[in-house]
C-alpha positions as a LaTeX table, in Angstrom:
\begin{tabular}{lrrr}
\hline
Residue & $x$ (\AA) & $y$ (\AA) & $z$ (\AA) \\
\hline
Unk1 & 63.55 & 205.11 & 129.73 \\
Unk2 & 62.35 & 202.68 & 132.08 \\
Unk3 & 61.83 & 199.93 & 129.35 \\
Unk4 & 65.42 & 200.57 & 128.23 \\
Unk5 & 67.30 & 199.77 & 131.64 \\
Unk6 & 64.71 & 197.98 & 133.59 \\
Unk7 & 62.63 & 194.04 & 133.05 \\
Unk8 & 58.98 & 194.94 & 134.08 \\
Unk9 & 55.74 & 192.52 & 133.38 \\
Unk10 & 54.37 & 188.95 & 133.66 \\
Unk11 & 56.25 & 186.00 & 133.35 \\
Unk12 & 56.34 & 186.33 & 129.33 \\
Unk13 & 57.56 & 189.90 & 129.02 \\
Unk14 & 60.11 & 189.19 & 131.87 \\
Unk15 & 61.58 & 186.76 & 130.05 \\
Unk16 & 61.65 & 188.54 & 126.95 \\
Unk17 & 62.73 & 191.45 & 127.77 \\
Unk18 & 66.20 & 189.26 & 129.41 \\
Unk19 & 66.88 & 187.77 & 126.17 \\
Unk20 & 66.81 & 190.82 & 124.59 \\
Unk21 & 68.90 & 193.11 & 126.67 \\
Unk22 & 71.36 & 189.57 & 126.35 \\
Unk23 & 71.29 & 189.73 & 122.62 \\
Unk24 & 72.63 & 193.65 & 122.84 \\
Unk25 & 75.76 & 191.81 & 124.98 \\
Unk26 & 75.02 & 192.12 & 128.54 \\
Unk27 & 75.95 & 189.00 & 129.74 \\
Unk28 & 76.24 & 189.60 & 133.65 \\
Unk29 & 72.61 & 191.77 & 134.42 \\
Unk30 & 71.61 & 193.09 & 137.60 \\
Unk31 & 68.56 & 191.51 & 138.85 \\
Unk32 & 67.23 & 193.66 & 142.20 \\
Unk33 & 64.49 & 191.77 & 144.19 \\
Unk34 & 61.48 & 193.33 & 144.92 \\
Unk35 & 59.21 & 191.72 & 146.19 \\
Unk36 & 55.50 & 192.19 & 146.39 \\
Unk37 & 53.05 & 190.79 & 148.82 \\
Unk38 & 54.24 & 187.10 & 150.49 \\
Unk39 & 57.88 & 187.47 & 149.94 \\
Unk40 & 58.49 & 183.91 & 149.68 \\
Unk41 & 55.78 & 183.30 & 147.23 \\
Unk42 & 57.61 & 186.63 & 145.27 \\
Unk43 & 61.20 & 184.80 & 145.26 \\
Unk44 & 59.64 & 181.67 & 144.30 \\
Unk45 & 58.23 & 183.65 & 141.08 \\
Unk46 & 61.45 & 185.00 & 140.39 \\
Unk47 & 63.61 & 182.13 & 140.39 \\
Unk48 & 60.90 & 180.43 & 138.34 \\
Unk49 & 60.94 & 183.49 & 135.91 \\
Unk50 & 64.75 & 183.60 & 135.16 \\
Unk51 & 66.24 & 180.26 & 136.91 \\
Unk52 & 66.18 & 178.23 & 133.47 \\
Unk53 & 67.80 & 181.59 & 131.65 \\
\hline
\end{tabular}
């Protein structure tokens, strides 16, 4: 169940995962930060992750 509502992994799978849930139609996808460790160093990984997407 996770898998099905939620983007989990590296940098790959992230990104993967995004372009499949937007193939099914979601066009407008909740992204909740969480960040782990340094929290700057954490946003700078997600914007890198889905900022080109």
């Amino acid at each position: 169940m996770v898998k099905d509502l939620c983007i989990c992994g590296n940098v790959n799978e992230c990104q993967q995962q995004l372009k499949q849930f937007q193939e099914t139609g979601i066009d407008l996808p909740i992204i909740q930060f969480n960040p782990i460790g340094d929290v700057n160093e954490s946003f700078d990984l997600l914007l890198n992750t889905f900022g080109d997407i």
